[in-house]
C-alpha positions as CSV (number, residue, x, y, z in Angstrom):
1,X,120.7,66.5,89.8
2,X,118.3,65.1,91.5
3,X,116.6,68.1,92.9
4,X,115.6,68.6,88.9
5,X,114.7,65.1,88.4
6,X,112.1,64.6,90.9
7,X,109.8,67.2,89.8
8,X,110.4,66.7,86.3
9,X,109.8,63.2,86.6
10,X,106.1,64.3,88.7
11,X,105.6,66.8,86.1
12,X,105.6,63.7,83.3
13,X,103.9,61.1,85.2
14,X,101.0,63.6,85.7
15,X,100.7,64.5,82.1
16,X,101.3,60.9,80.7
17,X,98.2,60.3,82.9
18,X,96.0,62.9,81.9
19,X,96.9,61.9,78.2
20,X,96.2,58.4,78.7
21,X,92.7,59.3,80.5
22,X,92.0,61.6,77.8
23,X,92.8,59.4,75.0
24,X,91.1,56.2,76.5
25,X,87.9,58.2,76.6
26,X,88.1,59.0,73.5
27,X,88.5,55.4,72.1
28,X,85.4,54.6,74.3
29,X,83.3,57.4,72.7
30,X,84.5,56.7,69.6
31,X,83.4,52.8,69.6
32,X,80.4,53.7,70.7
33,X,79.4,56.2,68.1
34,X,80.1,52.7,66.1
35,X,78.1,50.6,67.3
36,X,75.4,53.6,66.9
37,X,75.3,54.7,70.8
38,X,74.9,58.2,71.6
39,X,77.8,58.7,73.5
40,X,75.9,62.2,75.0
41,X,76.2,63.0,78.4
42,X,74.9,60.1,80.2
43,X,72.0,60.6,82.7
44,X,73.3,60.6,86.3
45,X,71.5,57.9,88.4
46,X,70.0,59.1,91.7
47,X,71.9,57.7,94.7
48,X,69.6,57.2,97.2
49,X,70.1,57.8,101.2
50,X,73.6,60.0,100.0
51,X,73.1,62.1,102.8
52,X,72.1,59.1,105.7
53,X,75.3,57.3,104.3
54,X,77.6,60.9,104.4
55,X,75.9,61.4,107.9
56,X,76.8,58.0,109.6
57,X,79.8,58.1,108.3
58,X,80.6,61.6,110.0
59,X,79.0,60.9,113.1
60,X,80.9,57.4,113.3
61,X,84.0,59.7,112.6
62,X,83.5,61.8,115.3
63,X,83.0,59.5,118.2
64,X,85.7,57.0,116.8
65,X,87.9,60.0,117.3
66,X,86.9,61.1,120.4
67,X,86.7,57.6,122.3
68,X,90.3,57.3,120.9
69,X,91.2,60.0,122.4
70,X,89.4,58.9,125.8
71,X,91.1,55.9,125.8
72,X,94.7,57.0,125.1
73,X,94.1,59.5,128.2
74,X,91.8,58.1,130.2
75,X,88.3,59.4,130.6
76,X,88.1,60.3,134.2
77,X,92.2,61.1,134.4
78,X,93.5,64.2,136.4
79,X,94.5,65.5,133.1
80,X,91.2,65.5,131.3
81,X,90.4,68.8,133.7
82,X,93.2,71.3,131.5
83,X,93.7,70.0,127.9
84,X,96.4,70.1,125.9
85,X,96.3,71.6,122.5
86,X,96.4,68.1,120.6
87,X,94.0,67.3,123.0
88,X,91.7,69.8,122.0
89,X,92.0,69.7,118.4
90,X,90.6,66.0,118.6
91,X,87.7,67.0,120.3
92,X,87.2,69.9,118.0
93,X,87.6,67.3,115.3
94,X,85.5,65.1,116.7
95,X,82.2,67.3,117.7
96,X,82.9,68.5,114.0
97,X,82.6,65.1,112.4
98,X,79.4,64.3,115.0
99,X,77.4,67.5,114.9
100,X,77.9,67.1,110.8
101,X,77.2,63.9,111.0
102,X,74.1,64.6,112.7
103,X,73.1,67.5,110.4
104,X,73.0,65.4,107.2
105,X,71.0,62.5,108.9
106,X,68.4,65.7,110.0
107,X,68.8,66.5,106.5
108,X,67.9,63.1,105.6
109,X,65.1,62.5,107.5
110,X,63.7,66.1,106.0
111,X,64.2,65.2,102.0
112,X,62.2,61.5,102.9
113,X,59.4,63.2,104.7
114,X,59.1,65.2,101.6
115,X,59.6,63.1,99.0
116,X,56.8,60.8,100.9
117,X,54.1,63.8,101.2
118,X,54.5,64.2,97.1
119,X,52.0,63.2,95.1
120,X,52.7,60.5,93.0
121,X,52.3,61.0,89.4
């Protein structure tokens, strides 16, 4: 019984959502065709420094992870020298989120130095 109830109830609770997103939208479009707003795509307002915020975040990521993973063990231990396998997936992890990290922030600093050698119209 209640191997059938649990996804049914899932199944329902997901749709009653996407009916009440859907039908909220609507009402909001449809108020503001009243008060004579087009309710047209909107434009989509530039977020400025995405990629430095992405990038810090990432790199922050990666050496939060890693100087956990130092502490719990120990930098200098004796078993730094053979790691284990959940040993090395945090380092993977962690050169991941830094080396990413570190791309968007290069990234960055390449969309600002062009964006400053345009000429302003």
């Amino acid at each position: 019984m209640e191997a059938v109830l649990v996804p049914m109830s899932i199944f329902l609770g997901t749709f009653a959502m996407v009916f009440g997103i859907r039908y909220l939208s609507n009402k909001e479009k449809m108020a503001m065709i009243e008060r004579g707003i087009h309710p047209g795509v909107s434009k989509s307002a530039p977020k400025p420094y995405l990629s430095l915020k992405f990038g810090l975040l990432m790199v922050g990521l990666g050496i939060g992870l890693l100087v956990a993973l130092f502490t719990v063990k120990g930098v200098f231990g004796p078993d730094m020298t053979h790691a284990e396998e959940g040993q090395a997936v945090a380092i993977y992890f962690g050169f991941l989120g830094i080396f990413g990290g570190l791309g968007l922030i290069t990234s960055f600093i390449i969309e600002k130095k062009a964006i400053d050698h345009q000429p302003v119209k």
